[in-house]
C-alpha positions as CSV (number, residue, x, y, z in Angstrom):
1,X,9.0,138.1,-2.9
2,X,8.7,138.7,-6.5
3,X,11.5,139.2,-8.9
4,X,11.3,141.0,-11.8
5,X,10.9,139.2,-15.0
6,X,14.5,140.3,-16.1
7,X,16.3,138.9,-13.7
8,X,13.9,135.6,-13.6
9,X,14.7,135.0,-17.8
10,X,18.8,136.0,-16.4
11,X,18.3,133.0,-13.8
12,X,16.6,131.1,-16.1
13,X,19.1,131.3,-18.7
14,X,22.3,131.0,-16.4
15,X,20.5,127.5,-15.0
16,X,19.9,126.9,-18.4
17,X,23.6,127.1,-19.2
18,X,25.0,125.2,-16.3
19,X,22.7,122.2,-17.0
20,X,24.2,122.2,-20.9
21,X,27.6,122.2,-19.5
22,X,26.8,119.3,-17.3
23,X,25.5,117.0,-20.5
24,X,27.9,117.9,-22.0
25,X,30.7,116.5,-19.3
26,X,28.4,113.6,-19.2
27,X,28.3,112.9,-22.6
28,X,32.1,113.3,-22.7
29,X,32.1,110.4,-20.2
30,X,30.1,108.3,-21.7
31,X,32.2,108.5,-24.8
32,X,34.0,105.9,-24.7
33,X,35.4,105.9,-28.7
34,X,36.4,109.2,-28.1
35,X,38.3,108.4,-24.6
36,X,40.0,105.8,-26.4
37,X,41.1,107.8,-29.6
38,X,41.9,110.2,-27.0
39,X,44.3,107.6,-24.9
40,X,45.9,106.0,-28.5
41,X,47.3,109.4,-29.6
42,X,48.2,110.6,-25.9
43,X,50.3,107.1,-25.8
44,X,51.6,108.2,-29.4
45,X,52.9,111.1,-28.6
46,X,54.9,110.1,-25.6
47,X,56.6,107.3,-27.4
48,X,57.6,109.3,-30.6
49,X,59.3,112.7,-31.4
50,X,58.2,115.6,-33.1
51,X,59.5,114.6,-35.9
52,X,57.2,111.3,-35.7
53,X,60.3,108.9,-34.9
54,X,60.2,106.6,-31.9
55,X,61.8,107.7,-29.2
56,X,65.2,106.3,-28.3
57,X,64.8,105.0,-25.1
58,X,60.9,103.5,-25.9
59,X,62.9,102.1,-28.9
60,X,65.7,100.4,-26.6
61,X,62.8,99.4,-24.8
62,X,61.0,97.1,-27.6
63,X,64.3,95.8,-29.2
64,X,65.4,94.7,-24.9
65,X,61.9,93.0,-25.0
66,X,62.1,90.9,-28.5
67,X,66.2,89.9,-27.0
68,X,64.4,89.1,-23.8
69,X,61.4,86.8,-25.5
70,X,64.4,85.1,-27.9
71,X,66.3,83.8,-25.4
72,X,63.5,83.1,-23.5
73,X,62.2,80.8,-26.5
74,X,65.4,79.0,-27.2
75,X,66.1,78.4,-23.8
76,X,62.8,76.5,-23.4
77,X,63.4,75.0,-26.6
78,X,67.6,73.5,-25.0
79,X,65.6,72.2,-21.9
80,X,63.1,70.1,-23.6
């Protein structure tokens, strides 16, 4: 069965098309400065506001962990 040359450069085209999508979802992979810019300001806008301030509770978070590594570091430093 023969198609007619129309619909063969359609086909050809639509194939065509597909594979360029496909390199390009490849290439996106394979991007690995990108994923990681990608990830920085993803993690950057959960932890601030849209004003650009942290957000409270990420900031209660931080200031809980410095306490925490404080008493951590003069305890060590009483039991020696």
């Amino acid at each position: 069965m023969s198609l007619p040359p129309e619909q063969l450069e359609a086909e050809i085209e639509a194939q065509r098309a597909q594979l360029a999508g496909t390199v390009d979802a490849l290439a996106a992979k394979l991007d690995v400065k990108a994923q990681a810019q990608a990830k920085v300001a993803d993690l950057k806008d959960r932890a601030t506001t849209e004003t650009g301030s942290p957000r409270p509770d990420v900031l209660a978070g931080a200031v809980a962990a410095v306490v925490l590594l404080l008493a951590l570091a003069v305890w060590r430093r009483r039991s020696r």
